[in-house]
VOGU-3710 file (C-alpha; in Angstrom, 3 decimals, decimal comma):
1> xxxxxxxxxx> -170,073/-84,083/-68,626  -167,646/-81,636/-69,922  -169,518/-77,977/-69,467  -168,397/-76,580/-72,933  -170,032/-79,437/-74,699  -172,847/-78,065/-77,247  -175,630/-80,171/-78,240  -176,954/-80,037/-81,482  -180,276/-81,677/-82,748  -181,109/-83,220/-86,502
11> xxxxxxxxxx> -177,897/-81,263/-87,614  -176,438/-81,805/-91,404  -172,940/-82,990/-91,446  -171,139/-82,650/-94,712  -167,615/-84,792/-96,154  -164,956/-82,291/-96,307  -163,200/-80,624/-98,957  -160,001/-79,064/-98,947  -158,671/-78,280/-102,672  -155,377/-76,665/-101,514
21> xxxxxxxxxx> -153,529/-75,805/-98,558  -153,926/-72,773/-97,035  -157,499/-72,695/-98,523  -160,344/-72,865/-95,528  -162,211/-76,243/-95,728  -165,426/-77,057/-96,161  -167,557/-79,780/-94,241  -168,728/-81,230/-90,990  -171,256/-80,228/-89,063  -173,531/-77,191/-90,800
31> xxxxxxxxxx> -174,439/-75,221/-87,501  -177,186/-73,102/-87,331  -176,447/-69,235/-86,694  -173,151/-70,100/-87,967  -171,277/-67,391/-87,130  -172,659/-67,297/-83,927  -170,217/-70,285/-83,166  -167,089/-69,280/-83,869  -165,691/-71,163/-80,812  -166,556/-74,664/-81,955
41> xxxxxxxxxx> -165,650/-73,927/-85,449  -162,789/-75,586/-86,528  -159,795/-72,764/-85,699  -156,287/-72,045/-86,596  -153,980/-68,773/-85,436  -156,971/-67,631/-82,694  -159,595/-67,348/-85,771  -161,811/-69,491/-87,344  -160,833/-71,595/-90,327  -163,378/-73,022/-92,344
51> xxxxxxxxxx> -166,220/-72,172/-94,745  -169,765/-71,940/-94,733  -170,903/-74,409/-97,913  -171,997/-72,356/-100,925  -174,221/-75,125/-101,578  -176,097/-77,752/-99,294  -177,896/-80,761/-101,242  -181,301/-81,656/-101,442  -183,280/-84,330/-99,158  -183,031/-87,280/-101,475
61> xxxxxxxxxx> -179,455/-87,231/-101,088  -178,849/-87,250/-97,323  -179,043/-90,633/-95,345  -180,135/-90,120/-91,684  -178,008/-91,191/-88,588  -179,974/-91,551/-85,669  -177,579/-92,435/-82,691  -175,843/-90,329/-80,503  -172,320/-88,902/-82,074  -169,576/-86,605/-80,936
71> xxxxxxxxxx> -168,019/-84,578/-83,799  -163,739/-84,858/-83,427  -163,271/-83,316/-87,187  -161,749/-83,910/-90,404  -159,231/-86,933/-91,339  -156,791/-84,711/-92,528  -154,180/-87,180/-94,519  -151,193/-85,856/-92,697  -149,965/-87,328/-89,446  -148,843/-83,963/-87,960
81> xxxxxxxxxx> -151,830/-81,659/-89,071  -153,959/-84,410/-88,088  -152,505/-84,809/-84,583  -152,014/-80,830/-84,433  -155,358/-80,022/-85,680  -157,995/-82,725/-85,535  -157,174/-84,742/-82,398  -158,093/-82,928/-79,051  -161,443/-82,968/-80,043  -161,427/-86,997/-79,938
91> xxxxxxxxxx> -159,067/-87,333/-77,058  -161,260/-85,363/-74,530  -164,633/-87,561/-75,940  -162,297/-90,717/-75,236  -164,412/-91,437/-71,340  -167,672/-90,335/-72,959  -168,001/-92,826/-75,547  -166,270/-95,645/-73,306  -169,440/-95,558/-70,860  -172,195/-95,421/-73,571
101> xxxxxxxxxx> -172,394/-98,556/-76,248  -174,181/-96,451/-78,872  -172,123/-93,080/-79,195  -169,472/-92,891/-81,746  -166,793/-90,735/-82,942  -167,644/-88,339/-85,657  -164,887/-88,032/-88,648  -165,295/-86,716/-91,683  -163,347/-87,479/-94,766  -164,112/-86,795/-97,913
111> xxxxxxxxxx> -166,660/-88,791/-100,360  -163,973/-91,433/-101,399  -162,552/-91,977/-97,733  -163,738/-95,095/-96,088  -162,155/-96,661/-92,575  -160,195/-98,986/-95,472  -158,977/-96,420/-96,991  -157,974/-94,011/-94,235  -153,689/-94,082/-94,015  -152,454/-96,805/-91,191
121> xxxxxxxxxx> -150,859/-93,997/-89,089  -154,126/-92,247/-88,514  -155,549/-95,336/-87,545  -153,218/-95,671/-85,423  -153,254/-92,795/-83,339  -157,064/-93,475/-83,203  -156,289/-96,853/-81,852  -153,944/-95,259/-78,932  -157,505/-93,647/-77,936  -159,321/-96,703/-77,914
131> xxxxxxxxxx> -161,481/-95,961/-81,055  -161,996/-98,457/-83,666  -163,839/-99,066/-86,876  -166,850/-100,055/-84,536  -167,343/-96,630/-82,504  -166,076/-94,146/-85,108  -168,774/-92,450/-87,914  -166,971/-91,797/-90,791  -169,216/-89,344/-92,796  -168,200/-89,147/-96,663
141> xxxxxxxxxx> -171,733/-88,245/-97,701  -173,908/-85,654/-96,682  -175,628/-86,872/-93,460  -178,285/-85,918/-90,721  -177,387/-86,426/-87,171  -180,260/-86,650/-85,132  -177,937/-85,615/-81,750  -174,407/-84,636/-82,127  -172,015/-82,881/-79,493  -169,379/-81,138/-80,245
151> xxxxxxxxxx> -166,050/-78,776/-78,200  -163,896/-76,699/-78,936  -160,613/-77,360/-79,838  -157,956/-77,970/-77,515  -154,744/-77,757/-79,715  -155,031/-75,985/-83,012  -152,402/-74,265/-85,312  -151,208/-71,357/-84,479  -152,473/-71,279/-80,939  -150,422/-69,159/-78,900
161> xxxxxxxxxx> -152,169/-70,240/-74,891  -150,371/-73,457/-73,307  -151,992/-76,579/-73,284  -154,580/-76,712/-70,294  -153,685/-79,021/-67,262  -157,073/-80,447/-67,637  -156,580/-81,682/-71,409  -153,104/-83,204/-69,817  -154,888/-85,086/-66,994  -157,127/-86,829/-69,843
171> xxxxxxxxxx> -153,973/-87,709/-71,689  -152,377/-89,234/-68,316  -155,447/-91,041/-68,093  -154,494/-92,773/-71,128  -151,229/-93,728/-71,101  -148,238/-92,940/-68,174  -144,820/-92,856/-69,791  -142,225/-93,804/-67,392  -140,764/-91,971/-64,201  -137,609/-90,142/-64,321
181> xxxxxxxxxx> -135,788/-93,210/-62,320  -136,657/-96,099/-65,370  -135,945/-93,797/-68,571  -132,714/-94,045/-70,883  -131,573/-93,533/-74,428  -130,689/-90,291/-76,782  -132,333/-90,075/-79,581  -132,363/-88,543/-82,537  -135,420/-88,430/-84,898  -134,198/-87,505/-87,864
191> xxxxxxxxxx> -135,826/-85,931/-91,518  -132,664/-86,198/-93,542  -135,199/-89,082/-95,422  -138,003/-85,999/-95,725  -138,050/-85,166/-99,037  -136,265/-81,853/-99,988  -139,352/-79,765/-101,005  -140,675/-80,018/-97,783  -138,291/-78,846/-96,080  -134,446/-80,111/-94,669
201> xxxxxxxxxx> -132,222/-79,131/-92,560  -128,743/-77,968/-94,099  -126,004/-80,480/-93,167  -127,971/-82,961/-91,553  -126,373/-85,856/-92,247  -123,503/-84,023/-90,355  -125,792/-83,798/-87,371  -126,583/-87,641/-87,745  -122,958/-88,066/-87,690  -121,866/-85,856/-84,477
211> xxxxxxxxxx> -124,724/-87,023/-82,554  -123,839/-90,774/-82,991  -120,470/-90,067/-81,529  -122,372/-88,626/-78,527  -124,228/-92,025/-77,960  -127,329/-90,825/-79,853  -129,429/-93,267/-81,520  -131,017/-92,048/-84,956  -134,271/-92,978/-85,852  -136,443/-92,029/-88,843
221> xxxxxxxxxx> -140,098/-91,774/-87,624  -141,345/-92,443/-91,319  -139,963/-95,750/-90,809  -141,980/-96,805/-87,482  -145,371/-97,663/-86,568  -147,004/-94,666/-84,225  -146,716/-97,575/-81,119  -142,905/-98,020/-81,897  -142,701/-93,868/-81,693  -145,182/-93,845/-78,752
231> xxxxxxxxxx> -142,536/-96,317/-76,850  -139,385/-94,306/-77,713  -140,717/-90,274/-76,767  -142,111/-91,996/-73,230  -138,902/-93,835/-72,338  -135,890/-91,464/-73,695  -134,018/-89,268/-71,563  -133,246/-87,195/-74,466  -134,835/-86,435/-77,550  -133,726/-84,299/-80,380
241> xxxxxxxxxx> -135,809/-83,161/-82,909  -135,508/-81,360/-86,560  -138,930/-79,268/-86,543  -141,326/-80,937/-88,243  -144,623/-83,305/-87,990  -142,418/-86,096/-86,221  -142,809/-83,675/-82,857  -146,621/-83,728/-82,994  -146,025/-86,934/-81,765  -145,238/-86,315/-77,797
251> xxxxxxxxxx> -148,880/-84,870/-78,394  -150,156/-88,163/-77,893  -148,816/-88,562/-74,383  -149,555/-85,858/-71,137  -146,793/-85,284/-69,018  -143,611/-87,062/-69,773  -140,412/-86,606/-67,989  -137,661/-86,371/-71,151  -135,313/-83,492/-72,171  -136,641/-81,962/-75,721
261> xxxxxxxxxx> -134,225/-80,529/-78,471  -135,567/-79,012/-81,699  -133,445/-77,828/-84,251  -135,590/-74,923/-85,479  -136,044/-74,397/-88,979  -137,595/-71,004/-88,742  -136,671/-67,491/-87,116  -138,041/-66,054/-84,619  -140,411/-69,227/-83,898  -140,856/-71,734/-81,482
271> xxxxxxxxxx> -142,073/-74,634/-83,120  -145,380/-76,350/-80,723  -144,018/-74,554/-77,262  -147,532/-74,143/-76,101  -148,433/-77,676/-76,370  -144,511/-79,396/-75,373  -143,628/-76,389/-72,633  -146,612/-78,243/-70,165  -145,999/-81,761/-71,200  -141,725/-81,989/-71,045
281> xxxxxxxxxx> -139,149/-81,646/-68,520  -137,075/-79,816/-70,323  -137,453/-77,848/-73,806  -134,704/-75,758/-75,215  -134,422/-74,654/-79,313  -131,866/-74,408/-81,498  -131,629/-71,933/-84,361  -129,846/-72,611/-87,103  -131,662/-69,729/-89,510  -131,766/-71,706/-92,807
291> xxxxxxxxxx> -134,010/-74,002/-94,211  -133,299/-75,827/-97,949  -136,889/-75,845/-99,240  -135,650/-77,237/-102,782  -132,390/-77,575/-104,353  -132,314/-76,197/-108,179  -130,611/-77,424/-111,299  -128,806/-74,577/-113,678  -129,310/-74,751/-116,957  -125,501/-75,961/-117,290
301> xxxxxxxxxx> -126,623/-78,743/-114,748  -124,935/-76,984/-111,659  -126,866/-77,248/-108,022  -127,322/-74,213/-105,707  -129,303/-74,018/-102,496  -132,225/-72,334/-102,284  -132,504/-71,035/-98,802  -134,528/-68,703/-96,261  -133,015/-66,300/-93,486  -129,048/-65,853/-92,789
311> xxxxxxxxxx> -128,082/-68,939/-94,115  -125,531/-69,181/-90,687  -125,186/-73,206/-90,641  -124,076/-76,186/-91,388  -124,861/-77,976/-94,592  -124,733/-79,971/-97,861  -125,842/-79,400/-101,153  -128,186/-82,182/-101,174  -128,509/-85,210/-98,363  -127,006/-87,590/-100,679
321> xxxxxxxxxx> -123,398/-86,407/-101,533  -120,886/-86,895/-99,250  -118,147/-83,865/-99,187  -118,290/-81,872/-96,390  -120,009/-78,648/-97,166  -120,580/-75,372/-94,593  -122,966/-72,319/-95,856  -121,709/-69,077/-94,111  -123,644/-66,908/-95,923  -126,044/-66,634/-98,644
331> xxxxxxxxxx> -123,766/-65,049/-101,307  -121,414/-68,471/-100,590  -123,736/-70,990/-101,453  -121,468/-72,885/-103,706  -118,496/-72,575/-101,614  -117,498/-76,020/-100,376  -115,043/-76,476/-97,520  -113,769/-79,845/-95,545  -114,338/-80,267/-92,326  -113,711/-82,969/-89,959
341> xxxxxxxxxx> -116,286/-83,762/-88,004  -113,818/-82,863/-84,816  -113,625/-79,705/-87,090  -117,033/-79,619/-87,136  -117,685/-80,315/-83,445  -115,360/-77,207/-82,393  -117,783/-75,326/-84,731  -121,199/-76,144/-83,324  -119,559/-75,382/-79,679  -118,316/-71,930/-81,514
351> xxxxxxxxxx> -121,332/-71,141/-82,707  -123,859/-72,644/-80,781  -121,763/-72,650/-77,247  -125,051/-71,715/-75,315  -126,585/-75,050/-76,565  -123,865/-77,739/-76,546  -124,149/-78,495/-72,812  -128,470/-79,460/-73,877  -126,479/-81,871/-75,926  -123,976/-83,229/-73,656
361> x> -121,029/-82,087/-76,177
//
């Protein structure tokens, strides 16, 4: 058994609430000492991340569970925050609860979550793991375990270590993608469908439209089923990525032998290099220093782009219109300009020349 498994004894588990968010939730197990164990505490950026309940409820309203349970964490309605966040916990219980008939899975959602209820993805992912609606507790009122284990996280927001070789032996336990000498395919997994508020790359439909001359298929992960993902990241050759929650998805498999791209939306920031640099053969980022969080209306009905950092990239106003559109700078946002995409090609190598050959341009 895994030495920094804690055992807890007749221990109050609560349904989780999380009003907004970058608020600290509240829920799951109520540990005694609680800051005592900061280490099993759910954690994001190296610190804990969650709150102490300002109120816990009386006897009549707590039902008693009396088998053994293992405590994996919140279902967090978002498929990368719950893969990023929630999952390592569950993955490294995965042997555990295959040997013994009565332990479950502990979730938590909150007190109008039941399995039915819980989005398909996340069941899903569970699925990949082998759990089920028959070995998974899902806690959505205030409950007593009479023995519940618990570890610390292995992947959480923020973290800055690399993935440990042991977490990535348990996920080659559970599936092997294949060898270097059976994989093929580019791919592109595209948000250009992502709606813009949460965030878009300038000009990808551009991107879509250079890498299809390369021989890149495009996919749009919001489209698939997880298994239909799962089968693509562990067969590609090449993969390129927009950052985003689609990436959380090679967290699912250990060590896979593909080339990773990521079109980085932010400066100065790797986007999951501690958990891809130990699973991928390769992993390079692009920059492209902008980001459209929303696009605006005028009052006289005009668009601009709202964006973040030099705004040094390629882009359209919005996804939808078709004129061919390249933000220089920030004080040029409504400058439009044609481009071919051979025109735009000979930029990206201009610009980008010390990423083209990641691409095969």
């Amino acid at each position: 058994m895994n030495s920094k498994l804690k055992k807890f004894e007749n221990i109050l588990v609560l349904p989780w609430e999380h009003k907004y968010r970058w608020t600290k939730p509240v829920g799951g197990p109520i540990y005694p000492d609680w800051d005592s164990h900061a280490d099993i505490r759910h954690r994001r950026d190296g610190e804990t991340w969650d709150t102490y309940p300002n109120v816990i409820p009386n006897s009549d309203n707590i039902e008693i569970y009396n088998n053994e349970v293992y405590y994996g964490g919140h279902i967090k309605e978002h498929f990368g925050h719950f893969i990023q966040e929630y999952l390592s916990r569950c993955v490294q219980y995965k042997m555990i609860i295959e040997r013994n008939v009565n332990a479950k899975l502990c979730l938590t959602g909150d007190s109008t979550q039941t399995w039915q209820t819980i989005p398909s993805y996340i069941k899903e992912i569970l699925n990949f793991f082998g759990f089920d609606e028959t070995n998974v507790l899902l806690v959505n009122k205030p409950t007593i375990c009479k023995k519940l284990f618990t570890i610390p996280q292995e992947e959480y927001l923020g973290k800055q270590e690399l993935t440990s070789l042991n977490y990535i032996d348990i996920l080659d336990k559970n599936f092997k993608p294949k060898p270097k000498n059976e994989r093929s395919g580019r791919f592109y997994i595209s948000r250009k469908n992502t709606s813009r508020d949460k965030g878009g790359l300038l000009g990808e439909s551009y991107i879509e439209e250079l890498l299809k001359k390369l021989n890149y298929t495009i996919v749009y992960p919001e489209e698939m089923s997880v298994q239909e993902q799962i089968e693509i990241y562990s067969s590609a050759s090449k993969l390129v990525f927009v950052e985003g929650s689609a990436i959380h998805g090679l967290q699912l498999l250990g060590r896979n032998y593909v080339d990773v791209t990521i079109f980085s939306r932010r400066k100065k920031e790797k986007f999951a290099f501690g958990e891809l640099r130990p699973r991928v053969h390769k992993l390079h980022y692009i920059g492209v220093d902008s980001t459209i969080h929303r696009i605006f209306r005028r009052r006289d009905n005009t668009k601009y782009l709202s964006s973040t950092g030099r705004a040094k990239c390629m882009g359209l106003p919005t996804q939808s219109q078709t004129k061919n559109f390249i933000c220089k700078m920030a004080r040029e946002q409504n400058q439009k300009i044609n481009f071919s995409l051979d025109e735009l090609q000979d930029r990206i190598i201009r610009d980008y020349k010390e990423y083209v050959n990641y691409l095969d341009i």
